[in-house]
Biopython code that builds the backbone (N, CA, C, O; Angstrom):
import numpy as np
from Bio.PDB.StructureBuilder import StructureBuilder

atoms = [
    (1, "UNK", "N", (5.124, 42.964, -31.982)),
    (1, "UNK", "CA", (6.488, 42.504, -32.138)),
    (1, "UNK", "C", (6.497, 40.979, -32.293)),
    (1, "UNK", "O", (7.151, 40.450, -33.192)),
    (2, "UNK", "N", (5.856, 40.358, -31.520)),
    (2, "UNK", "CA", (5.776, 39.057, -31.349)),
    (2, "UNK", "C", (5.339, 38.371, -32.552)),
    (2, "UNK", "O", (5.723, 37.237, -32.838)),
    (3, "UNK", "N", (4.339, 39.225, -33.429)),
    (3, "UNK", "CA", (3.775, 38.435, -35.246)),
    (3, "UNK", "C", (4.757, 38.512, -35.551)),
    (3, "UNK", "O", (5.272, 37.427, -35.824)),
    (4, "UNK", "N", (5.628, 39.728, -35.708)),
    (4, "UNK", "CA", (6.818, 39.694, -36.739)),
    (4, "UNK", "C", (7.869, 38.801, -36.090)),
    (4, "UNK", "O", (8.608, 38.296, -36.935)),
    (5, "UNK", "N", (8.146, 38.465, -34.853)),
    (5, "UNK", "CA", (8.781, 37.285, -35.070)),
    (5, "UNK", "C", (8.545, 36.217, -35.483)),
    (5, "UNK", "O", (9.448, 35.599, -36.048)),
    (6, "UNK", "N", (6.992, 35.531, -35.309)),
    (6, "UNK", "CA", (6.316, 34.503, -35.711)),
    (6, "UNK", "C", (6.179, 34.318, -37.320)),
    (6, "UNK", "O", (6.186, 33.299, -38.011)),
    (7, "UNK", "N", (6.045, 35.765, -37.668)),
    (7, "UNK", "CA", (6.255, 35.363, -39.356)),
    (7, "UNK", "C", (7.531, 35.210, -39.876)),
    (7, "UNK", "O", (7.617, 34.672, -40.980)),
    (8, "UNK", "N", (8.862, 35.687, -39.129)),
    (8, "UNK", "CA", (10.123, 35.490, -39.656)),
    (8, "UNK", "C", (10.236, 34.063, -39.419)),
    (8, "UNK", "O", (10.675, 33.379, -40.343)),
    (9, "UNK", "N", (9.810, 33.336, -37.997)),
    (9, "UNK", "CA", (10.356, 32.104, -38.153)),
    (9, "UNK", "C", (9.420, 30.821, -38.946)),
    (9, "UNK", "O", (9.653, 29.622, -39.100)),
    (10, "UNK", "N", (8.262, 31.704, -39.353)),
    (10, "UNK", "CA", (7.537, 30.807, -40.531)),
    (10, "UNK", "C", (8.364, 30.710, -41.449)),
    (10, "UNK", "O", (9.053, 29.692, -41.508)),
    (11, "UNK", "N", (8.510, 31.731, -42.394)),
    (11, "UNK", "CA", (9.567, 31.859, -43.205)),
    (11, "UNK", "C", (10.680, 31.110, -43.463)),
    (11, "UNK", "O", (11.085, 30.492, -44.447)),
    (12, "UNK", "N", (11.112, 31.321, -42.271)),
    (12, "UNK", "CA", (12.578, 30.245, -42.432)),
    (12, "UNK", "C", (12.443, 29.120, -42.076)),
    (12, "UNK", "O", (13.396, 28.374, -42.305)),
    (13, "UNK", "N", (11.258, 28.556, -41.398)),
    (13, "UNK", "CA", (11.164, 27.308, -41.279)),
    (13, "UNK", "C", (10.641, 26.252, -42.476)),
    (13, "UNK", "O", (10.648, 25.025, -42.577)),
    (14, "UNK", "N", (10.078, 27.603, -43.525)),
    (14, "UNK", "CA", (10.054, 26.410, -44.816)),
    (14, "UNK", "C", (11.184, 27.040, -45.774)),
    (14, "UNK", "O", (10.750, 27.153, -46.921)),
    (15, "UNK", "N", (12.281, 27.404, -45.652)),
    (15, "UNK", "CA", (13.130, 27.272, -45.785)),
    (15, "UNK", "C", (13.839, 26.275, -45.963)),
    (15, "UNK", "O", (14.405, 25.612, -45.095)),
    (16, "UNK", "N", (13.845, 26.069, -47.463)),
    (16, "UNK", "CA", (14.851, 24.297, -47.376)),
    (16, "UNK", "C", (16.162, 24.655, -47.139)),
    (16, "UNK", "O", (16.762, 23.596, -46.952)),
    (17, "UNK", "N", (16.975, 25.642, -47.042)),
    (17, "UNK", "CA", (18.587, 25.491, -46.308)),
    (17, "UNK", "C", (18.269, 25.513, -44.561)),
    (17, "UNK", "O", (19.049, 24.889, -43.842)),
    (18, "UNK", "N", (17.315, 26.119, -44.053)),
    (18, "UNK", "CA", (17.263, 26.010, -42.894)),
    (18, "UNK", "C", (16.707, 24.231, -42.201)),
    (18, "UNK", "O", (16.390, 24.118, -41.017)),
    (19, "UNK", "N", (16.688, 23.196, -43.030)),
    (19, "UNK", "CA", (15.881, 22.653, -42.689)),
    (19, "UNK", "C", (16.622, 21.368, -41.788)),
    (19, "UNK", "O", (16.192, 20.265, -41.452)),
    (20, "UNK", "N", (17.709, 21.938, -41.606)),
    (20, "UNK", "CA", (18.888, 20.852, -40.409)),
    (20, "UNK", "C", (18.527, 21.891, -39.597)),
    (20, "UNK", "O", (17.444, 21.435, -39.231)),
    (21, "UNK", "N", (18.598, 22.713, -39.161)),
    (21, "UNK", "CA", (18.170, 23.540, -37.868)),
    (21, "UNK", "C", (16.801, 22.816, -37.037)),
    (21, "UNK", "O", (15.676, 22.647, -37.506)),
    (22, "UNK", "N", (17.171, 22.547, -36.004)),
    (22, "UNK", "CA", (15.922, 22.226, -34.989)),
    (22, "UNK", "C", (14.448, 23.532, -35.200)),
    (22, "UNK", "O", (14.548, 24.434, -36.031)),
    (23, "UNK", "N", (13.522, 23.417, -34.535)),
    (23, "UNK", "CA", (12.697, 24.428, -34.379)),
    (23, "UNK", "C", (12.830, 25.258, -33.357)),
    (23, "UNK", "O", (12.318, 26.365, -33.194)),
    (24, "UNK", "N", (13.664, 24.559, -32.570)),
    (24, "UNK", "CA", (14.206, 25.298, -31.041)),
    (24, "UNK", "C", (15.086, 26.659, -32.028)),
    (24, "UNK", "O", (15.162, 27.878, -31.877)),
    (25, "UNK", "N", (15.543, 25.864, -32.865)),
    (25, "UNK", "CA", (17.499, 27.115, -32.996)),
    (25, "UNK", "C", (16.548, 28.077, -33.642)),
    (25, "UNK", "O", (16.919, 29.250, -33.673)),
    (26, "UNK", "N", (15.139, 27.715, -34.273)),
    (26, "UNK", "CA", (14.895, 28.426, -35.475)),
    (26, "UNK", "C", (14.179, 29.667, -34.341)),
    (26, "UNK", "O", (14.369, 30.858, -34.586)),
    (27, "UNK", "N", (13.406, 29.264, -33.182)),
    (27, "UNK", "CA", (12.850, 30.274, -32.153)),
    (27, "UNK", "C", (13.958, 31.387, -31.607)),
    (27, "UNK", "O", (13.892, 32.607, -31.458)),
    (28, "UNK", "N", (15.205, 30.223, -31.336)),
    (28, "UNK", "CA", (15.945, 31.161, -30.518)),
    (28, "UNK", "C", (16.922, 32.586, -31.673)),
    (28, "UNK", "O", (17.659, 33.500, -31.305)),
    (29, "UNK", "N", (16.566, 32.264, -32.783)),
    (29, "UNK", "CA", (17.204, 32.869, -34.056)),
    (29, "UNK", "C", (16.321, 34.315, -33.625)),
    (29, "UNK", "O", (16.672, 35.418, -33.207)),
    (30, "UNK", "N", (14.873, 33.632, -33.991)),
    (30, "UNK", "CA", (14.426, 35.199, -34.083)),
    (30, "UNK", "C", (13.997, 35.783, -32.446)),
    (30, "UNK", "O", (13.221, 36.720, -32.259)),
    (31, "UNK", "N", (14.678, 35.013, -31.365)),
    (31, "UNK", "CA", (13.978, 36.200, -29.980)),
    (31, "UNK", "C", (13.074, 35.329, -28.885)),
    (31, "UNK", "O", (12.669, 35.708, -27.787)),
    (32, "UNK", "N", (12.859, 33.834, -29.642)),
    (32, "UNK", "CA", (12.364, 33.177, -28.599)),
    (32, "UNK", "C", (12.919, 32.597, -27.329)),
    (32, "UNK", "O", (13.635, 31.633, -27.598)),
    (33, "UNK", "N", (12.848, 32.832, -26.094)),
    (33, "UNK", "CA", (13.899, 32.068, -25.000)),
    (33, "UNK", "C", (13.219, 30.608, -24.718)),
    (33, "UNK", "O", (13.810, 29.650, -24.221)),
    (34, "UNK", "N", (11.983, 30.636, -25.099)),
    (34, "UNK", "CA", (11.689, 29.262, -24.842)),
    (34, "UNK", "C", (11.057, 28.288, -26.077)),
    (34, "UNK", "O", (10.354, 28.870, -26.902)),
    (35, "UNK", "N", (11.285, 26.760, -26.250)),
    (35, "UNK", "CA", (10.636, 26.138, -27.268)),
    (35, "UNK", "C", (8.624, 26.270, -26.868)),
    (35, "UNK", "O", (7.575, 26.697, -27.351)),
    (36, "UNK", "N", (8.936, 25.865, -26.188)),
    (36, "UNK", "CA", (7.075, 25.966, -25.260)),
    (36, "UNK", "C", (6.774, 27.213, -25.776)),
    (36, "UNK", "O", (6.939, 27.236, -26.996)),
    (37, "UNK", "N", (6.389, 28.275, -25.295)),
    (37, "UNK", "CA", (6.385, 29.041, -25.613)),
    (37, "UNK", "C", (6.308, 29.261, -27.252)),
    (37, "UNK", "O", (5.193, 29.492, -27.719)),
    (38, "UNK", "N", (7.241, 29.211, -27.984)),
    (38, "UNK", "CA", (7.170, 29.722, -29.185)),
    (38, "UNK", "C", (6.012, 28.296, -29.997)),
    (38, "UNK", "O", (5.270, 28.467, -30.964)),
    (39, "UNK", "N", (6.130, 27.523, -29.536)),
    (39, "UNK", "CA", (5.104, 26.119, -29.992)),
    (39, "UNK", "C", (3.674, 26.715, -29.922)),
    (39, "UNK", "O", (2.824, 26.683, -30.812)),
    (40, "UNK", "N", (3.588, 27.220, -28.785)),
    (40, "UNK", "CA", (2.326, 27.635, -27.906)),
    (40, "UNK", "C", (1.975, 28.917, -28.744)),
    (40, "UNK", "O", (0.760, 29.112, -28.757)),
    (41, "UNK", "N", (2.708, 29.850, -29.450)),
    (41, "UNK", "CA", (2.365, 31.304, -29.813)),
    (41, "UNK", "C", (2.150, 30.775, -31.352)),
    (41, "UNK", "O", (1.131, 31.316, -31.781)),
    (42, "UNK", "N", (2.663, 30.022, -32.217)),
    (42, "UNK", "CA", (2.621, 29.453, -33.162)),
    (42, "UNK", "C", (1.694, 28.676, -33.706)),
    (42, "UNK", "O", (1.423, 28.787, -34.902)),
    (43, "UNK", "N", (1.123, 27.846, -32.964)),
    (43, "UNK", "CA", (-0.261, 27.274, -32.998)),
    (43, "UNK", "C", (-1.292, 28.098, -32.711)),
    (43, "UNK", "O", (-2.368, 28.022, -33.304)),
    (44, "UNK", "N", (-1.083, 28.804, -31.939)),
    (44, "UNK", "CA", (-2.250, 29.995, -32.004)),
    (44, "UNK", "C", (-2.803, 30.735, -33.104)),
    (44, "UNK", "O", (-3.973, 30.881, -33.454)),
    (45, "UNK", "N", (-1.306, 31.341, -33.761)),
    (45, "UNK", "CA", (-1.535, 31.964, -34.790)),
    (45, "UNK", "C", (-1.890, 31.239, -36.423)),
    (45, "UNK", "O", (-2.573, 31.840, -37.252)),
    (46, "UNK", "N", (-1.316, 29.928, -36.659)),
    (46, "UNK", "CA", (-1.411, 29.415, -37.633)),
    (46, "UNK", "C", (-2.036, 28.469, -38.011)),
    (46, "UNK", "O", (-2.211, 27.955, -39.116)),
    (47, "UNK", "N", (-2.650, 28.087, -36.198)),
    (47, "UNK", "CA", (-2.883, 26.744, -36.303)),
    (47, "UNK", "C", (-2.378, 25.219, -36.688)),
    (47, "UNK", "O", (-3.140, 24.336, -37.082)),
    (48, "UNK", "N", (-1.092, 25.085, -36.521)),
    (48, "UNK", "CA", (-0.323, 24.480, -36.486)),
    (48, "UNK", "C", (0.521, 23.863, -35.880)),
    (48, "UNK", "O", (-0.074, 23.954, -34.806)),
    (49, "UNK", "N", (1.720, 23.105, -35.535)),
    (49, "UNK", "CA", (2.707, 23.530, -34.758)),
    (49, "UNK", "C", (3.699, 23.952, -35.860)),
    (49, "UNK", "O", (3.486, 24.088, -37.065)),
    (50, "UNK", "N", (4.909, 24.138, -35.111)),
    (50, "UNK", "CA", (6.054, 24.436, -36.395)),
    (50, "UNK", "C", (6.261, 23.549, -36.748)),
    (50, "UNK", "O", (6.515, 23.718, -37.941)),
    (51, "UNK", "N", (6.402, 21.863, -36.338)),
    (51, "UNK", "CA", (7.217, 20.859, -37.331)),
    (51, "UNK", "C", (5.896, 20.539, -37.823)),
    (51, "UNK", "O", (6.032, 19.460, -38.399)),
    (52, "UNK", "N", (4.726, 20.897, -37.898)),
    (52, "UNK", "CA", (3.521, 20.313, -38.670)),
    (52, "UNK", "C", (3.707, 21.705, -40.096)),
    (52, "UNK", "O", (3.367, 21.433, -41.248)),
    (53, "UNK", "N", (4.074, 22.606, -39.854)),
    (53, "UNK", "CA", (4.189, 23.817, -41.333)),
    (53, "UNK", "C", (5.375, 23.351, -41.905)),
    (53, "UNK", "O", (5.517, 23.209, -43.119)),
    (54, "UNK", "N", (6.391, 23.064, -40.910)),
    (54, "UNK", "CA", (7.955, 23.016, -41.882)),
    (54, "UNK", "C", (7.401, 21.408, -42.769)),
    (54, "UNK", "O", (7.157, 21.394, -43.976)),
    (55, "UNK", "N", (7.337, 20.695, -42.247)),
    (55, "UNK", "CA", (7.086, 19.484, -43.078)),
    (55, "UNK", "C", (5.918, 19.507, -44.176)),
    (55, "UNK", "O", (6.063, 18.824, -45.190)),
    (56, "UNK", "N", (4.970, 20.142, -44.026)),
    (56, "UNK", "CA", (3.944, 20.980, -44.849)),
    (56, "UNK", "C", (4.538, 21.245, -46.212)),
    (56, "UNK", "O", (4.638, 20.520, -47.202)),
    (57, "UNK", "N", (5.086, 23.126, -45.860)),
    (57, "UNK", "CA", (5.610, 23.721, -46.446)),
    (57, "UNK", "C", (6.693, 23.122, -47.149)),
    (57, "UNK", "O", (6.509, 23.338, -48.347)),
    (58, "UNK", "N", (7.786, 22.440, -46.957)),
    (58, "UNK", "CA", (8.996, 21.724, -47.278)),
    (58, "UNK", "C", (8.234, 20.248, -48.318)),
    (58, "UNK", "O", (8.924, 19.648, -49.143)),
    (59, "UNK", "N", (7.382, 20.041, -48.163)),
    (59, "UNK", "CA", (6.670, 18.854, -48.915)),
    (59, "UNK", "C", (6.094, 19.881, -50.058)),
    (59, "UNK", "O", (6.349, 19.722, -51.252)),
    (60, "UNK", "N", (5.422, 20.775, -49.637)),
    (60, "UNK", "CA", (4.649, 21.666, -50.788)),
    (60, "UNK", "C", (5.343, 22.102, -51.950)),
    (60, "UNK", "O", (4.920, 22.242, -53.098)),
    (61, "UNK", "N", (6.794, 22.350, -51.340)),
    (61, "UNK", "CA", (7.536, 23.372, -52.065)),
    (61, "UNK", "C", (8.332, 22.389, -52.987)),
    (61, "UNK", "O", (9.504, 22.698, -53.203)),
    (62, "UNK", "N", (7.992, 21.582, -53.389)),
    (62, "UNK", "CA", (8.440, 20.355, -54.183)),
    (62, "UNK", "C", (7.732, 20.728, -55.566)),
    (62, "UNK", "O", (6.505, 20.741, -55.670)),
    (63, "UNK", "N", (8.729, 21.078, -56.780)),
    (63, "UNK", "CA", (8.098, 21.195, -57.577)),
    (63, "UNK", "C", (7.778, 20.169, -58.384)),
    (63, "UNK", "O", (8.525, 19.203, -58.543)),
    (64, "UNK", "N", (6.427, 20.328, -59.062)),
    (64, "UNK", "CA", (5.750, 19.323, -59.683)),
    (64, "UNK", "C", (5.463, 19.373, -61.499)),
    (64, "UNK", "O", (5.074, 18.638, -62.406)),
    (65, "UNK", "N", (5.780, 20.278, -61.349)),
    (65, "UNK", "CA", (5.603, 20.866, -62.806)),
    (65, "UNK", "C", (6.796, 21.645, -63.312)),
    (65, "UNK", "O", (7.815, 21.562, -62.625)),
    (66, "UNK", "N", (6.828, 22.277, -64.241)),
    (66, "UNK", "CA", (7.505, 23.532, -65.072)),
    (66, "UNK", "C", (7.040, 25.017, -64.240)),
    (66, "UNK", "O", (7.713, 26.047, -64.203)),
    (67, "UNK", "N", (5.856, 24.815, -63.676)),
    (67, "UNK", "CA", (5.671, 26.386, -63.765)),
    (67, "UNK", "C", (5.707, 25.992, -62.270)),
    (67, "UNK", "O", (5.473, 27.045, -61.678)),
    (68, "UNK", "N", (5.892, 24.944, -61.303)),
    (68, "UNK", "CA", (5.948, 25.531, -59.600)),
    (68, "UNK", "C", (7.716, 25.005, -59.917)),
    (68, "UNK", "O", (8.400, 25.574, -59.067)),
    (69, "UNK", "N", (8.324, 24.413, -60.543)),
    (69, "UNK", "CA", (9.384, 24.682, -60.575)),
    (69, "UNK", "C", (10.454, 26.065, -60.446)),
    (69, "UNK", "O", (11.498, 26.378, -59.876)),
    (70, "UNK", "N", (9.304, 26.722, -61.503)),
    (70, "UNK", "CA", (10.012, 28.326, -61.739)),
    (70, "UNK", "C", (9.437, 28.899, -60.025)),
    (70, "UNK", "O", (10.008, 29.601, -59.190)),
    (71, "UNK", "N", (8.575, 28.472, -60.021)),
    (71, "UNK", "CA", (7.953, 29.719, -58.862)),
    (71, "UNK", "C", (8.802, 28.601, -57.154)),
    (71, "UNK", "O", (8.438, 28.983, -56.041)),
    (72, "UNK", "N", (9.717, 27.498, -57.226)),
    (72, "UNK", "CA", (10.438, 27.095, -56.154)),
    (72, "UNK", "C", (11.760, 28.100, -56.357)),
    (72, "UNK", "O", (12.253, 28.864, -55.527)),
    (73, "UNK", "N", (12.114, 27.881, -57.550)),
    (73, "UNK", "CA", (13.877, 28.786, -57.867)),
    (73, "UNK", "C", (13.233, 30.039, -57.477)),
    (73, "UNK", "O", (14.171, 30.801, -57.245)),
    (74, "UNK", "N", (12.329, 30.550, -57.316)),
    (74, "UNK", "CA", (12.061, 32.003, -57.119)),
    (74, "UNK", "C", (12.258, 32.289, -55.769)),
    (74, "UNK", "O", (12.753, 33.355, -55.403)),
    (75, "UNK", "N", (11.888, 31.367, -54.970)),
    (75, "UNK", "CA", (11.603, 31.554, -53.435)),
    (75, "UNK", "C", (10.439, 31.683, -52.986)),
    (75, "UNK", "O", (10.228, 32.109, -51.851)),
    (76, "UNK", "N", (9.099, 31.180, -54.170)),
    (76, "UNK", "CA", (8.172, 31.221, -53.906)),
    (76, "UNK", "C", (7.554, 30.543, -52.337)),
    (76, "UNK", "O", (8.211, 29.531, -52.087)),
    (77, "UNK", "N", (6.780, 30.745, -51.534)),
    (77, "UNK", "CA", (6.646, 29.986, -50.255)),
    (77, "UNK", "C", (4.951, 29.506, -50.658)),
    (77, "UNK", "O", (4.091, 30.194, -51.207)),
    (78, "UNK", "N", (4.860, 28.068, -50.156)),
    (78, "UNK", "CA", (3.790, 27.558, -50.526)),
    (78, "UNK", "C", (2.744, 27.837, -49.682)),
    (78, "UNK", "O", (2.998, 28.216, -48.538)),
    (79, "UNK", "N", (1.448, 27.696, -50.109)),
    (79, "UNK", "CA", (0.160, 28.538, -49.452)),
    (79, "UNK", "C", (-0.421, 27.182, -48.948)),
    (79, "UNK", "O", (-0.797, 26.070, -49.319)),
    (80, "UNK", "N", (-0.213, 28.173, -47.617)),
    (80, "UNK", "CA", (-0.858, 27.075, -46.381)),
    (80, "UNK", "C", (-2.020, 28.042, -45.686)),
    (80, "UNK", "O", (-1.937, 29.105, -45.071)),
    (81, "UNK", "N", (-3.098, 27.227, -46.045)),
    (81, "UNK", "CA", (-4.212, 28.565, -45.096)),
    (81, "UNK", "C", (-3.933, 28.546, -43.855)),
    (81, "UNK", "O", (-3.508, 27.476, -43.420)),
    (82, "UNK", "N", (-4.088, 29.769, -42.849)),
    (82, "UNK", "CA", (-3.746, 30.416, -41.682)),
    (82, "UNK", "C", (-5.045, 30.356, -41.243)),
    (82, "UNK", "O", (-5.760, 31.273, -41.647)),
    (83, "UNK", "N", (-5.686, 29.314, -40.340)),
    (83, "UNK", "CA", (-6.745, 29.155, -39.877)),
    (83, "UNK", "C", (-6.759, 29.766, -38.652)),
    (83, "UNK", "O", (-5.830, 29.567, -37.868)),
    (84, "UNK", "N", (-8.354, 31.007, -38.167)),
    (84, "UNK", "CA", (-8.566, 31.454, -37.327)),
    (84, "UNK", "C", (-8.158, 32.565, -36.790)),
    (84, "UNK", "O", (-8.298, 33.003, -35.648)),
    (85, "UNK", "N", (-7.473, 33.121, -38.012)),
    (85, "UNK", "CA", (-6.977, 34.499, -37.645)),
    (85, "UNK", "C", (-8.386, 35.554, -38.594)),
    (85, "UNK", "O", (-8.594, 36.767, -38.588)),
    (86, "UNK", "N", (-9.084, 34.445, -39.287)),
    (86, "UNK", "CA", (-10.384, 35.450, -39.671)),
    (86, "UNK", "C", (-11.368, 34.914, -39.804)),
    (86, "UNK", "O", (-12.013, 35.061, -40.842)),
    (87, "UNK", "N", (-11.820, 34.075, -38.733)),
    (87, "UNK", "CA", (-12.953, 32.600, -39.093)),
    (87, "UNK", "C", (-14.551, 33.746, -39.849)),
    (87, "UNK", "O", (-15.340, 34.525, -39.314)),
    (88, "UNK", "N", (-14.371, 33.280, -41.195)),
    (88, "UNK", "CA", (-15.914, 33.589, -41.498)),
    (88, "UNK", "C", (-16.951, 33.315, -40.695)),
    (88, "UNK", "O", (-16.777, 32.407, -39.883)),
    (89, "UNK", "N", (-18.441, 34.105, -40.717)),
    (89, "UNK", "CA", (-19.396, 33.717, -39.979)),
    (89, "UNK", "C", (-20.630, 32.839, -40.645)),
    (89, "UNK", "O", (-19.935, 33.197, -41.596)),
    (90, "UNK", "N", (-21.559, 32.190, -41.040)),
    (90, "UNK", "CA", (-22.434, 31.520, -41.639)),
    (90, "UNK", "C", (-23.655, 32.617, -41.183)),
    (90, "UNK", "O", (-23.992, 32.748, -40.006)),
    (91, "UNK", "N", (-24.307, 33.436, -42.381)),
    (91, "UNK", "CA", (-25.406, 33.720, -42.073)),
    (91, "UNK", "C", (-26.705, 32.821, -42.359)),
    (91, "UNK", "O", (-26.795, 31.934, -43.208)),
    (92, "UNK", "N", (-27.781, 33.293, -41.375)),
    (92, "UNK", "CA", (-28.520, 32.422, -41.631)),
    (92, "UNK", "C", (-29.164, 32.213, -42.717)),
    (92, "UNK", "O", (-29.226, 33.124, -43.543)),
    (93, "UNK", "N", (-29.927, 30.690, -43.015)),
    (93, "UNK", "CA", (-30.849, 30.901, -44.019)),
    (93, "UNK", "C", (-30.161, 31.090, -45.818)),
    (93, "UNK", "O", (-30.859, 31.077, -46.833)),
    (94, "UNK", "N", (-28.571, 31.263, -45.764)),
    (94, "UNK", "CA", (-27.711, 31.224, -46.704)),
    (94, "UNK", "C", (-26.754, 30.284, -47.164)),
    (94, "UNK", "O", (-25.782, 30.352, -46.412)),
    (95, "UNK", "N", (-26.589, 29.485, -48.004)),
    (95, "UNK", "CA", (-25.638, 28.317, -47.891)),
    (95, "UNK", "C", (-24.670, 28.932, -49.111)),
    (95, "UNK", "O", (-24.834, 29.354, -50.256)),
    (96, "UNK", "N", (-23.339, 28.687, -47.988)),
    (96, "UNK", "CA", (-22.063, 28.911, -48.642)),
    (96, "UNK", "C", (-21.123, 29.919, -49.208)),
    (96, "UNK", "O", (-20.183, 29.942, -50.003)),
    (97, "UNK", "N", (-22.172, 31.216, -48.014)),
    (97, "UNK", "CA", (-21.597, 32.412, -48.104)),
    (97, "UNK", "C", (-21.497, 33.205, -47.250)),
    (97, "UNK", "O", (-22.408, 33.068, -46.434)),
    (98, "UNK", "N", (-20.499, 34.380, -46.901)),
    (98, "UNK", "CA", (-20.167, 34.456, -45.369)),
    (98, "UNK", "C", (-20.262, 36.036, -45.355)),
    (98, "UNK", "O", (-20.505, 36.751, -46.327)),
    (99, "UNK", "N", (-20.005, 36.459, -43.970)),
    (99, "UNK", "CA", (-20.703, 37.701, -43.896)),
    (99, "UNK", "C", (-19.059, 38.182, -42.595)),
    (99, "UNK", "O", (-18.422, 37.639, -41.692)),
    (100, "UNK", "N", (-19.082, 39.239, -43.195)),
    (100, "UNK", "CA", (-17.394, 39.668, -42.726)),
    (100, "UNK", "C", (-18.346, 40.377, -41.196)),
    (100, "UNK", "O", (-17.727, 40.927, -40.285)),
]
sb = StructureBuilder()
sb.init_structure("model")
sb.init_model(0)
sb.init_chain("A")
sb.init_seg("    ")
for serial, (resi, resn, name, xyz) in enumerate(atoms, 1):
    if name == "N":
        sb.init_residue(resn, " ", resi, " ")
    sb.init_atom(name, np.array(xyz, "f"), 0.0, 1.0, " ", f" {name:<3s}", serial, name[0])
structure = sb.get_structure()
């Protein structure tokens, strides 16, 4: 239960209409009672905090071209790697390729 809140308030936190909302309102939106807490479950999962993705994401989502233009009007959400939810392993004796 707790990812799917964490991914709803990813979501809306790069959300450029949401982006006058505190990160507090954006926790307590989807179920969080505390800011700590949701800071603390958030960095875990993304490695991040939330005002380090919203400012991220909200900088990313700036289009630069014709074609991330089309893909901002879309609602495209910009790709931020999610570190540590699948850390590759280094086998030995191999450079630069990983072993699931």
């Amino acid at each position: 239960m707790q990812r799917r809140w964490l991914e709803r308030c990813r979501r809306e936190l790069a959300r450029r209409g949401s982006a006058a909302m505190t990160v507090s309102a954006v926790a307590r939106q989807f179920g969080f009672s505390s800011a700590a807490h949701f800071s603390r479950a958030f960095r875990r999962m993304y490695g991040m905090s939330p005002a380090e993705w919203r400012e991220r994401a909200l900088r990313d989502a700036e289009p630069t071209s014709s074609e991330g233009a089309a893909a901002h009007r879309a609602g495209a959400e910009p790709h931020v790697p999610r570190p540590g939810l699948f850390p590759a392993r280094r086998t030995s004796g191999t450079s630069g390729t990983t072993a699931a």
